[in-house]
DRENLOLO-405102 format. One record per residue: residue in three letters; x, y, z of N, C-alpha, C in turn. Coordinates in steps of 0.2 Angstrom, whole numbers, plus 5000, padded with zeros to 4 digits. Each point is the difference from the previous one (the first is absolute). Example, Ala and Ser with C-alpha at 12.3 -4.5 7.8 and 13.67 -1.06 7.14 Angstrom:
<atoms>
<atom Ala; <5066; 4972; 5039>; <4996; 5006; 5000>; <5004; 5006; 5000>>;
<atom Ser; <4998; 5005; 4996>; <5004; 5006; 5001>; <4996; 5005; 5003>>;
</atoms>
This chain:
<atoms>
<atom Unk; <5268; 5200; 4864>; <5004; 4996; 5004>; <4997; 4998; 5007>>;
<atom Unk; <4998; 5006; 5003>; <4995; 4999; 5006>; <4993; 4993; 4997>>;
<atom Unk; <4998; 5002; 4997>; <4995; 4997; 4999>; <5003; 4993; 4998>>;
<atom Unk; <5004; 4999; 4998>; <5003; 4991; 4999>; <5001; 4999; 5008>>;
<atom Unk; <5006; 5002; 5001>; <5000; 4998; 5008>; <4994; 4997; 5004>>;
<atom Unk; <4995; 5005; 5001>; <4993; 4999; 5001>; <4998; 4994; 5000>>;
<atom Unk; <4999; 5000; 4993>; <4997; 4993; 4998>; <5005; 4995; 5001>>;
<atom Unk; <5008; 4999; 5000>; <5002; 4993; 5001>; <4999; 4999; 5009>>;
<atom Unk; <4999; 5005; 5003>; <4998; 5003; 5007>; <4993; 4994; 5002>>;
<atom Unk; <4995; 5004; 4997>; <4994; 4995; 4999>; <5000; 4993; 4998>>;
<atom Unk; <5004; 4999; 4996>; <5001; 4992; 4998>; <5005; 4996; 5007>>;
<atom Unk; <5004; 5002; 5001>; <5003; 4998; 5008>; <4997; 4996; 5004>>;
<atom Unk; <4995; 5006; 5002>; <4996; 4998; 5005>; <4994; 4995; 4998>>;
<atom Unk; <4998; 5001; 4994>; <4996; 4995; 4996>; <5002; 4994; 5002>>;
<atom Unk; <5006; 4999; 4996>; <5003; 4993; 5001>; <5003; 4997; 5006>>;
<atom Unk; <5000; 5006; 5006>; <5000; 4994; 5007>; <4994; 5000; 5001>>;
<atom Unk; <4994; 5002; 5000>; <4992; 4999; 5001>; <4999; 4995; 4995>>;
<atom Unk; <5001; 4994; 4998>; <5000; 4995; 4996>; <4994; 4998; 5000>>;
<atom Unk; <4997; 5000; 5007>; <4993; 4998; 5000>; <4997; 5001; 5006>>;
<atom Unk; <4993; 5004; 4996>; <4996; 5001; 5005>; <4992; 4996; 5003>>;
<atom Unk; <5001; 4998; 5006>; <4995; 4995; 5000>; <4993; 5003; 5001>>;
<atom Unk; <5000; 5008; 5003>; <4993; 5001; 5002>; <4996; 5001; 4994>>;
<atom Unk; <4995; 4998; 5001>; <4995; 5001; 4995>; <4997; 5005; 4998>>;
<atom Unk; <5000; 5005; 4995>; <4997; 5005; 4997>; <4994; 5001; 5003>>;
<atom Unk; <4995; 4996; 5002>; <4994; 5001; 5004>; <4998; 5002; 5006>>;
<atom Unk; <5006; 4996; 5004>; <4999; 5003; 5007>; <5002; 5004; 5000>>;
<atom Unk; <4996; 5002; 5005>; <5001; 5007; 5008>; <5001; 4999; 5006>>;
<atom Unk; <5004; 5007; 5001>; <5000; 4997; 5008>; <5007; 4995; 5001>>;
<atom Unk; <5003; 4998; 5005>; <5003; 4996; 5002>; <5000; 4991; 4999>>;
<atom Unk; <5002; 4995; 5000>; <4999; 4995; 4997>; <4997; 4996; 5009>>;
<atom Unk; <4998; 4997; 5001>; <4998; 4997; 5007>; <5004; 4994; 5000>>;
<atom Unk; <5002; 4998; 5006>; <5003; 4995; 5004>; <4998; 4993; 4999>>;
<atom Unk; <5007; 4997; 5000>; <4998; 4994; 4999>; <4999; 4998; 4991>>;
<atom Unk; <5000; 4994; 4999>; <4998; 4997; 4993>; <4992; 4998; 5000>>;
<atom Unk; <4995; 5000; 5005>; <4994; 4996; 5000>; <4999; 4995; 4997>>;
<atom Unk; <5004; 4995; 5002>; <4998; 4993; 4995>; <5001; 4999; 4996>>;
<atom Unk; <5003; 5007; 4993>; <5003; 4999; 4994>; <5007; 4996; 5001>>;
<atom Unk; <5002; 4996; 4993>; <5004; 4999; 5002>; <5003; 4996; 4991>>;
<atom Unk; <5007; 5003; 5000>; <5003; 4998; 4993>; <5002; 4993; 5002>>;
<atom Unk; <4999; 4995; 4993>; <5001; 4994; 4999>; <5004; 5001; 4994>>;
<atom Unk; <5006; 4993; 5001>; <5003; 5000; 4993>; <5001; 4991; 4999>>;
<atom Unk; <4999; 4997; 4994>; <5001; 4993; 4999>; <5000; 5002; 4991>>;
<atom Unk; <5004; 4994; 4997>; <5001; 4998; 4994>; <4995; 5000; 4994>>;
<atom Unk; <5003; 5005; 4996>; <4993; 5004; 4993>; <4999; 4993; 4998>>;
<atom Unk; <5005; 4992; 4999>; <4997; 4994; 4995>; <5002; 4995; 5003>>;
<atom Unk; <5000; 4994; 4999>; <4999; 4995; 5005>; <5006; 4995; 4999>>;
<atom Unk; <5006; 5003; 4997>; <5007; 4998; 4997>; <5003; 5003; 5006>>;
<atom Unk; <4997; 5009; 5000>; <5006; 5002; 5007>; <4999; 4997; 5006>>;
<atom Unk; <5005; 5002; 5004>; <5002; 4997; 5008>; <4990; 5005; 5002>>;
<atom Unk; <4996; 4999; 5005>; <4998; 5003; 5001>; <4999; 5008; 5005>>;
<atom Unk; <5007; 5001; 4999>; <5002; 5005; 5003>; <4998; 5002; 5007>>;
<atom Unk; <5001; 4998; 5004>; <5000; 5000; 5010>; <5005; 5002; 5002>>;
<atom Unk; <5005; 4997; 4996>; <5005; 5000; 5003>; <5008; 5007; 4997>>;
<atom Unk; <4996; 5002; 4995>; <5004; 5005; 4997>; <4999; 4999; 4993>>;
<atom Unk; <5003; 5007; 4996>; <4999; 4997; 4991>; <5007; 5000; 4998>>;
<atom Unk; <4999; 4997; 4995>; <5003; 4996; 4992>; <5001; 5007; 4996>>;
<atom Unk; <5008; 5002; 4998>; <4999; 5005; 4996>; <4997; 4998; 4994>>;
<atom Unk; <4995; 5004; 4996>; <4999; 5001; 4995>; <4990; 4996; 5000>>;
<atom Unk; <5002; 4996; 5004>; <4992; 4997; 5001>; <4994; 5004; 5000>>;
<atom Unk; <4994; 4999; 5000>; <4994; 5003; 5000>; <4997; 4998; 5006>>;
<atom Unk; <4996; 5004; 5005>; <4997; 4998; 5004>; <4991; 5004; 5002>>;
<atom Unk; <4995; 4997; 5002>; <4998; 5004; 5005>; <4999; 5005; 5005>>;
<atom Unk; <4998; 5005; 4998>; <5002; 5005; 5008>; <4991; 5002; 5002>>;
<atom Unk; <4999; 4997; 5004>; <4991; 5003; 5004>; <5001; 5003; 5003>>;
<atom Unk; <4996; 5007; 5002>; <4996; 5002; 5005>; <4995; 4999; 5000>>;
<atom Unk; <4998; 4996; 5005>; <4995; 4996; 5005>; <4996; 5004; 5005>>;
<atom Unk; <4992; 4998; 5001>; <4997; 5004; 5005>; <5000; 4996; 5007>>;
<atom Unk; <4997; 5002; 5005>; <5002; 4996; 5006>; <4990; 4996; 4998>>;
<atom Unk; <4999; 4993; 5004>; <4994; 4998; 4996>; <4999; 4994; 5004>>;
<atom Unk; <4994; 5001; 5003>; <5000; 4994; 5004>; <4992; 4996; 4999>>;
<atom Unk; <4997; 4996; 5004>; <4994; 4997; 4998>; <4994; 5004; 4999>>;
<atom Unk; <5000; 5006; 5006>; <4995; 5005; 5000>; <5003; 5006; 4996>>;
<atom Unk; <5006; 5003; 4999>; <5003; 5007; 4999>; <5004; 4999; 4993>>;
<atom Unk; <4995; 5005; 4996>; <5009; 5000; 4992>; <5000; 5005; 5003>>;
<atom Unk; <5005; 5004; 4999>; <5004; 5007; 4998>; <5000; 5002; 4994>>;
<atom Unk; <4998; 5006; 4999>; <5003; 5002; 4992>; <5003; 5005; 5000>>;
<atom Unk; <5004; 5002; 4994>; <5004; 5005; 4998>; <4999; 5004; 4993>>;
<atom Unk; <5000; 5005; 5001>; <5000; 5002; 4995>; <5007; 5003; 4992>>;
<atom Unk; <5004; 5001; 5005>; <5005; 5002; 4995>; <5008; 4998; 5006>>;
<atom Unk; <5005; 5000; 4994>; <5005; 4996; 5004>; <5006; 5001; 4995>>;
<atom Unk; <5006; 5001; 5002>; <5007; 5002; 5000>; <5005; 4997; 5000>>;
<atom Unk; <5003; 4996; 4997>; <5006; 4995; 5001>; <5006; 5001; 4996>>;
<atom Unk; <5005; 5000; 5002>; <5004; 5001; 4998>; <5007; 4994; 5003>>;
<atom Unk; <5007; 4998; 4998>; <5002; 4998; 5000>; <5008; 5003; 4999>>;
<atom Unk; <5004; 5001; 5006>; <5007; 5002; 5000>; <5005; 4995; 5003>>;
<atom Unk; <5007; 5002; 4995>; <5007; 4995; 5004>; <4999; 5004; 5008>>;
<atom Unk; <5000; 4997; 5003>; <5002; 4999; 5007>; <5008; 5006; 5002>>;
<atom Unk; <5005; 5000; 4998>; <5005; 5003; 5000>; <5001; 5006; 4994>>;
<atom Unk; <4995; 5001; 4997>; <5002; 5008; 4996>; <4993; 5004; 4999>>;
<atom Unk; <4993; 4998; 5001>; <4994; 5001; 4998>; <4999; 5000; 4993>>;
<atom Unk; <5003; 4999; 4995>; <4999; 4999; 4994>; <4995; 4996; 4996>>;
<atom Unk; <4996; 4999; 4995>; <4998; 4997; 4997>; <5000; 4994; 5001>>;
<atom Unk; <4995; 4993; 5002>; <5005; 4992; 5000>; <4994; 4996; 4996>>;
<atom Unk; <5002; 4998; 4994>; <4995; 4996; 4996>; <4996; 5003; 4997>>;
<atom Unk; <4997; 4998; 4999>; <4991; 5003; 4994>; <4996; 4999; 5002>>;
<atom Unk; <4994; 5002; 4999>; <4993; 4999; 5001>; <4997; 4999; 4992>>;
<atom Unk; <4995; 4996; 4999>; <4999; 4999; 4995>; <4995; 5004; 4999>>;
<atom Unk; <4997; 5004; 4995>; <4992; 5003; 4999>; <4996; 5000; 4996>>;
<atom Unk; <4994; 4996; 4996>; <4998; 5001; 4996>; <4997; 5006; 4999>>;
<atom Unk; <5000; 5004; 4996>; <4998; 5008; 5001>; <4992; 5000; 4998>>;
<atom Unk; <4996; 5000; 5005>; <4993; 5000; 4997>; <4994; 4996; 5002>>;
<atom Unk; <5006; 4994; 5004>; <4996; 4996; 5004>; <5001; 4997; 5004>>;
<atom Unk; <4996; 4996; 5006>; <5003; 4999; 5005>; <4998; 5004; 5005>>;
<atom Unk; <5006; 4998; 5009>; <4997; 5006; 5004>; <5006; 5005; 5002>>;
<atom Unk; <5005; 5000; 4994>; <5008; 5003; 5002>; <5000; 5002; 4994>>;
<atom Unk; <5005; 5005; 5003>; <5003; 5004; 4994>; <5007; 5005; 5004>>;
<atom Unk; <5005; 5002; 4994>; <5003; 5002; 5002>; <5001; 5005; 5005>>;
<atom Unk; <5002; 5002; 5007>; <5000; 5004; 5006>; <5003; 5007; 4997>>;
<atom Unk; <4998; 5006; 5001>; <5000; 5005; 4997>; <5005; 5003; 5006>>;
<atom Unk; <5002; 4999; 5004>; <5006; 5001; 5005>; <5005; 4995; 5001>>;
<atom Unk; <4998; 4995; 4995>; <5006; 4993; 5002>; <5002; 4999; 4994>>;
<atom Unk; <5000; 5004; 4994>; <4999; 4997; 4992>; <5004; 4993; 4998>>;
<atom Unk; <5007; 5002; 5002>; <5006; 4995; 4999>; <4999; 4993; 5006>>;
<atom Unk; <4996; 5001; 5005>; <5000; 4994; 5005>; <4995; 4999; 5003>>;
<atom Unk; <4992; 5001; 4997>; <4995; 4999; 5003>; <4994; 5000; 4998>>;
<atom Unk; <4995; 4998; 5000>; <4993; 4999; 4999>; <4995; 5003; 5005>>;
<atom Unk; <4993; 5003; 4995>; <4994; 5005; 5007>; <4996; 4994; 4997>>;
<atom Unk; <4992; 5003; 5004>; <4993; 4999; 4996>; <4998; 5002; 4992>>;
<atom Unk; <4999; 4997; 4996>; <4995; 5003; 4995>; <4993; 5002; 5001>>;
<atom Unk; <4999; 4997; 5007>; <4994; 5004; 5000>; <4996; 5002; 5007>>;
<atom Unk; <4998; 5001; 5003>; <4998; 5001; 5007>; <4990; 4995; 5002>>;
<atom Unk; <5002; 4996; 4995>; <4994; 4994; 5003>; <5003; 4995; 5005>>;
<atom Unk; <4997; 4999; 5005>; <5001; 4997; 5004>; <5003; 4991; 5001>>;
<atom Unk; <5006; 5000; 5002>; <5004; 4993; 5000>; <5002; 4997; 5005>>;
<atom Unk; <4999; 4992; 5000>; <5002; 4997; 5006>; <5007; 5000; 5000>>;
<atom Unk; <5005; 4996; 4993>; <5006; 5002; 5000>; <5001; 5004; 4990>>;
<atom Unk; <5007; 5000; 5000>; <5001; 5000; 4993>; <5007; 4997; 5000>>;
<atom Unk; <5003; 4997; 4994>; <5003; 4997; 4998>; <5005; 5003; 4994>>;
<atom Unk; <5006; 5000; 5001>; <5003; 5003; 4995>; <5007; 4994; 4998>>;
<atom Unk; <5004; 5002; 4994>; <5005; 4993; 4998>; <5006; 5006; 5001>>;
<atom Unk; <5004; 4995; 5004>; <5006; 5004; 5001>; <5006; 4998; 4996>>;
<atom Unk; <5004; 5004; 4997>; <5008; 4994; 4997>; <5003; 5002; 5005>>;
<atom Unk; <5004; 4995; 5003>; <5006; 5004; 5003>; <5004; 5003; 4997>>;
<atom Unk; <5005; 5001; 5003>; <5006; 5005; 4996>; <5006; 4994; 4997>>;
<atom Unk; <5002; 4999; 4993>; <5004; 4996; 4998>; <5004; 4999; 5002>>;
<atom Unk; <5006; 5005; 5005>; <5004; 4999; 5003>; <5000; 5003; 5005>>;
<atom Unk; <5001; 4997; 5008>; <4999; 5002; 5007>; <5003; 4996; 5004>>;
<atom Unk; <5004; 5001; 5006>; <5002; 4998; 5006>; <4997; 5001; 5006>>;
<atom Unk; <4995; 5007; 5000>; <5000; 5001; 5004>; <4992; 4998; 5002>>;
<atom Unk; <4994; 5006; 5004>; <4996; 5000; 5003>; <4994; 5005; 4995>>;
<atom Unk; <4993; 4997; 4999>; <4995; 5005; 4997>; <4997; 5002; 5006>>;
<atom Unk; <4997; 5005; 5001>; <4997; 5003; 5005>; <4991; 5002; 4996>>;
<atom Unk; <4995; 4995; 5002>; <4996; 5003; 4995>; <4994; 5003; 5006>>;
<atom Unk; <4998; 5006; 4998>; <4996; 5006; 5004>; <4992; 5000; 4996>>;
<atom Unk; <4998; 5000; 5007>; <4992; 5002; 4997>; <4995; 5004; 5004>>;
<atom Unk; <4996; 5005; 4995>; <4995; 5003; 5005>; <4992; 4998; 4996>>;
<atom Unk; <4997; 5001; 5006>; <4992; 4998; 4998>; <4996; 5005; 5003>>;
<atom Unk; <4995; 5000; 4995>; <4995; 5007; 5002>; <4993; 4996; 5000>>;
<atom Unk; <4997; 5003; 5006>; <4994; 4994; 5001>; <4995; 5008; 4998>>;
<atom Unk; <5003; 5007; 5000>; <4995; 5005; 5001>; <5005; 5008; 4999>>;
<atom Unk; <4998; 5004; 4999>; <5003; 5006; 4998>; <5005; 5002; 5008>>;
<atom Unk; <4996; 4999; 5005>; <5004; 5000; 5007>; <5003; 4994; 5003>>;
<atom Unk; <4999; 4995; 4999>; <4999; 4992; 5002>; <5007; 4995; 4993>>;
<atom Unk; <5004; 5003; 5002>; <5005; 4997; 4997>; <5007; 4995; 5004>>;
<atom Unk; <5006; 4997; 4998>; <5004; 4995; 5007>; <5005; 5000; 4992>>;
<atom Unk; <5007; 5004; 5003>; <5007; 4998; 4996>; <5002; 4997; 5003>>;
<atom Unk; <5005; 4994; 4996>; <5006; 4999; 5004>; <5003; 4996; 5006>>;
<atom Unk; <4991; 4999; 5005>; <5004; 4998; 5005>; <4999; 4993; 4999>>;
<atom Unk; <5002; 4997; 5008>; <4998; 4992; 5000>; <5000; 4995; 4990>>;
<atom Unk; <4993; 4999; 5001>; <5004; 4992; 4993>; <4998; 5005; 4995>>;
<atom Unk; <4999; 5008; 5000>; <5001; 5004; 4994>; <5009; 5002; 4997>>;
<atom Unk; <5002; 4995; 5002>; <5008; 5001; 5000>; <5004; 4994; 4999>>;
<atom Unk; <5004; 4998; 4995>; <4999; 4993; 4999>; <5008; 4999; 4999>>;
<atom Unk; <5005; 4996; 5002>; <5007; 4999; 4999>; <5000; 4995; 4995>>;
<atom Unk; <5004; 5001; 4995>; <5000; 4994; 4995>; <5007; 4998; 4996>>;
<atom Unk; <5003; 4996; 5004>; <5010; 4999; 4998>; <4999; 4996; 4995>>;
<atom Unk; <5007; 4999; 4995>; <5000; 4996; 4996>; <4999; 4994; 5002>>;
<atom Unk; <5000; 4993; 4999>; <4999; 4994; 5003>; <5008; 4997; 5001>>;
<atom Unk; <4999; 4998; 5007>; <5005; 4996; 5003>; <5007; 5003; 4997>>;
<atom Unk; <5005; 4994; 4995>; <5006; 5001; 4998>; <5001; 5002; 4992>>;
<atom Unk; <4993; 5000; 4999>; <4998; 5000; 4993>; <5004; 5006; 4994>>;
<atom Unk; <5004; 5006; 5005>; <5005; 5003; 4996>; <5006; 4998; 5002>>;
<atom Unk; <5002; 4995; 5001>; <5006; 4997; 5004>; <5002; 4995; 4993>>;
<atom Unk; <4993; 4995; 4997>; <4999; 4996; 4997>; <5001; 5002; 4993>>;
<atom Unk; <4996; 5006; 5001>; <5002; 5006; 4991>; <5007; 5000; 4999>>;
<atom Unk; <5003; 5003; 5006>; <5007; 5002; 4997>; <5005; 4995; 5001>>;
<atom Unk; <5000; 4995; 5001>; <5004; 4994; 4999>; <4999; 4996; 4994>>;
<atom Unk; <4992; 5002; 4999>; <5000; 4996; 4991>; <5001; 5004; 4995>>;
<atom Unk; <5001; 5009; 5001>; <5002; 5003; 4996>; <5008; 4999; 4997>>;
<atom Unk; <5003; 4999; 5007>; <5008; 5000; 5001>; <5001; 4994; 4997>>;
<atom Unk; <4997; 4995; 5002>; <5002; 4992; 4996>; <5001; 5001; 4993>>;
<atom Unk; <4993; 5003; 4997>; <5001; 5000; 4993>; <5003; 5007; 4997>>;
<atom Unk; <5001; 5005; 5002>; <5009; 5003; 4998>; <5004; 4994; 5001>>;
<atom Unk; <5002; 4998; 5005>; <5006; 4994; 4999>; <5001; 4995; 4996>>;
<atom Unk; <4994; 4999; 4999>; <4996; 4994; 4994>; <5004; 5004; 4993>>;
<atom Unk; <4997; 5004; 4997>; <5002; 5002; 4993>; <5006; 5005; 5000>>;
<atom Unk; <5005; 5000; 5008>; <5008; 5002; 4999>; <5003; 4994; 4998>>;
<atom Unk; <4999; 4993; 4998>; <5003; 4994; 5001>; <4999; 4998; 4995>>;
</atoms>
């Protein structure tokens, strides 16, 4: 009986630590700042809204991490952490797509239910992954990311490593008045 308790004990706490951003590789403290990383999010096909301005439940998008990169200077990175929660519970929000096998993602072994890592630790300017929103939302995605340029030389979280992402405009406002029309529709 002890021993159950225990284990529903250890699932608890599992399932408020939904997700973890630090990378399995780093050491040490994460350093300051986002150094010119920085998540980007726009529209996975050229049907959706481009996504700037928030997303479309159910839609597919784009989500980059980006190196900072100028005429003289790339950056690069070696491994990176991304994850994706509703803003108001830390839960799960959307999916990440993964082909298993290829590619430079694969699913996040501390974010399993809402996040993507590296599959490999060769060096990148950005990587690219396709995001589904969550089919039903009102609220806010909060997507999180850490990059590792080196075993001590790592940046969570901060500055454009932290990205706010609402539903778009009235777009659940629109849902539920076409849902209610048509109840009213086939009560008549």
């Amino acid at each position: 009986m002890r021993l159950l308790l225990l284990l529903l004990g250890a699932l608890a706490v599992q399932a408020v630590k939904e997700c973890k951003i630090r990378p399995y590789e780093a050491k040490g403290p994460s350093r300051q700042g986002d150094n010119g990383y920085s998540i980007e999010i726009e529209a996975a096909n050229e049907k959706s809204d481009n996504g700037s301005t928030g997303f479309v439940p159910g839609e597919t998008y784009k989500v980059v991490i980006r190196s900072y990169r100028t005429k003289f200077i790339v950056r690069t990175f070696r491994g990176f952490v991304l994850g994706a929660l509703f803003e108001e519970n830390e839960k799960a929000a959307g999916k990440f797509e993964v082909i298993h096998g290829k590619g430079d993602a694969r699913t996040a072994p501390g974010c399993r239910r809402a996040g993507v890592s590296h599959s490999h630790l060769r060096p990148k300017t950005f990587v690219e992954t396709i995001w589904k929103a969550p089919d039903v939302s009102a609220g806010c995605v909060i997507f999180r990311a850490s990059v590792i340029e080196s075993k001590y030389v790592w940046f969570s979280e901060a500055g454009q490593l932290t990205r706010r992402f609402c539903v778009k405009g009235n777009i659940f406002i629109k849902f539920f008045l076409l849902k209610v029309s048509l109840i009213l529709a086939t009560d008549t």
